[in-house]
C-alpha positions, 0 to 999 in steps of 0.5 A: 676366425675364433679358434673354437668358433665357426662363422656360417651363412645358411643357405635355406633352399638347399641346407647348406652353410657357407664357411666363412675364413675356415683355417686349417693347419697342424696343432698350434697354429693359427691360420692357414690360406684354405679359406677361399676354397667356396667348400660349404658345409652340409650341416658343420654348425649343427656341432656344438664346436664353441663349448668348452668342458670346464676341467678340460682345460686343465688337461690341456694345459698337460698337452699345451708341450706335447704340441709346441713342436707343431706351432712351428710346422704349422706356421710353415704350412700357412706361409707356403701350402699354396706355393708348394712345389709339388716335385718335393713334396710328399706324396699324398696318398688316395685312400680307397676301397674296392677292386681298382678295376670295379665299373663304377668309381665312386669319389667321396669330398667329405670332412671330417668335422662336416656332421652330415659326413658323419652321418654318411660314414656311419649309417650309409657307407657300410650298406655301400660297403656291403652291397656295392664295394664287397661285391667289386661294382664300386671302387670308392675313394675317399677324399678329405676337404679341409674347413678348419684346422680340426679337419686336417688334424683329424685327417693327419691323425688317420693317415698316421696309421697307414692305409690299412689302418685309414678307414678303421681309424676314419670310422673313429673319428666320425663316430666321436665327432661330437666328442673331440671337436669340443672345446679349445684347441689344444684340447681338441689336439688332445682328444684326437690324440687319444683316437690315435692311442686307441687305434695302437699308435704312441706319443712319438708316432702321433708327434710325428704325424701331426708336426709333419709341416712338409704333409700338411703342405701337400694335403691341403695342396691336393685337397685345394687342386681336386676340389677345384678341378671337381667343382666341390663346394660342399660336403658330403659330395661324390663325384660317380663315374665322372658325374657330381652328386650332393649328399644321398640318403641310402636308397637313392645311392643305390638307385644311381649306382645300379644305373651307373653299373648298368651302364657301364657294362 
């Protein structure tokens, strides 16, 4: 695949599109084994992710250094993420909201380059939050489903902050999706970069981060094993209380949680 380029398959009963040989890898790399993982996206070509800005490229040939660290890391994570031994590897940590003893657990697959997804964080989350979440009816977990390289990316970025600092940070970079997944990749590294900068990390911290081969192993290894084991094959999808849901408007969220709260009391 085209590193700025996406080949889909749109399914028009359902609004789906198919990922077709989706990479994933740290910065500089070029392929990564995720690809087979069936994971659809609910609107990923809706992104102008092919449109380059010209004059961008120039500012990415000043973070082309910044990034050749991580070609090596990147390399390591394709050749061995689907072998990894798990008793080494670092532990991926679940990112969650809520009282870990709320009756309703709520687990979100989602990626961060899946525009649908972006559309959930932005406009229906924070009514979940408020109403469900705050209230401790749910616990929501989130978990990040990795279509291409740009995704982990964005996932290794927000990891970098920490727990505390995640969902902070994850609002970001759905908010500026449009924005920092256009153009080459260098670029893109670039501009997920800055979204790290905002969120108070520095050059060194990012570097770290984004050129760990041994975490990226570990991300994709989780993320292959629960979206399998969950039946996952497209995004924004939610797994409540053991059940599978697609992708809810607000309204309809709320109507299946206060049905799931009902019965689990």
């Amino acid at each position: 695949m085209a590193a700025s380029a996406q080949a889909t398959e749109t399914d028009t009963g359902t609004g789906t599109e198919t990922e077709a040989g989706a990479e994933t890898g740290t910065p500089g790399s070029t392929e990564m084994g995720a690809s087979d993982t069936g994971v659809t996206d609910t609107g990923a070509s809706d992104q102008d992710s092919t449109d380059s800005e010209t004059g961008a490229e120039e500012a990415a040939e000043g973070e082309e250094a910044a990034d050749t660290g991580a070609e090596t890391a990147a390399e390591t994570a394709t050749d061995t993420a689907a072998d990894a031994d798990t008793g080494s590897a670092p532990k991926v940590v679940e990112m969650t909201m809520g009282d870990a003893d709320a009756p309703v657990t709520v687990v979100e697959y989602a990626s961060f380059t899946c525009p649908h997804c972006a559309h959930f964080h932005q406009d229906v989350l924070p009514q979940i939050k408020a109403n469900y979440i705050d209230s401790g009816d749910v616990r929501f977990v989130f978990r990040e489903v990795y279509f291409d390289r740009f995704g982990l990316w964005a996932g290794m970025v927000a990891r970098c902050g920490g727990e505390e600092r995640y969902f902070g940070i994850a609002d970001v970079i759905f908010e500026r999706q449009r924005e920092w997944t256009r153009g080459q990749p260098a670029e893109i590294a670039a501009n997920l970069r800055r979204i790290g900068k905002t969120a108070g990390m520095d050059e060194a911290t990012l570097d770290a981060c984004l050129q760990d081969a041994e975490m990226a192993e570990a991300l994709v290894a989780r993320f292959e094993e629960t979206s399998q084991e969950d039946g996952i094959d497209a995004t924004p999808s939610f797994i409540i209380n053991g059940e599978k849901f697609s992708n809810m408007g607000y309204d309809a969220f709320a109507e299946t949680l206060d049905e799931q709260i009902e019965a689990a009391q």
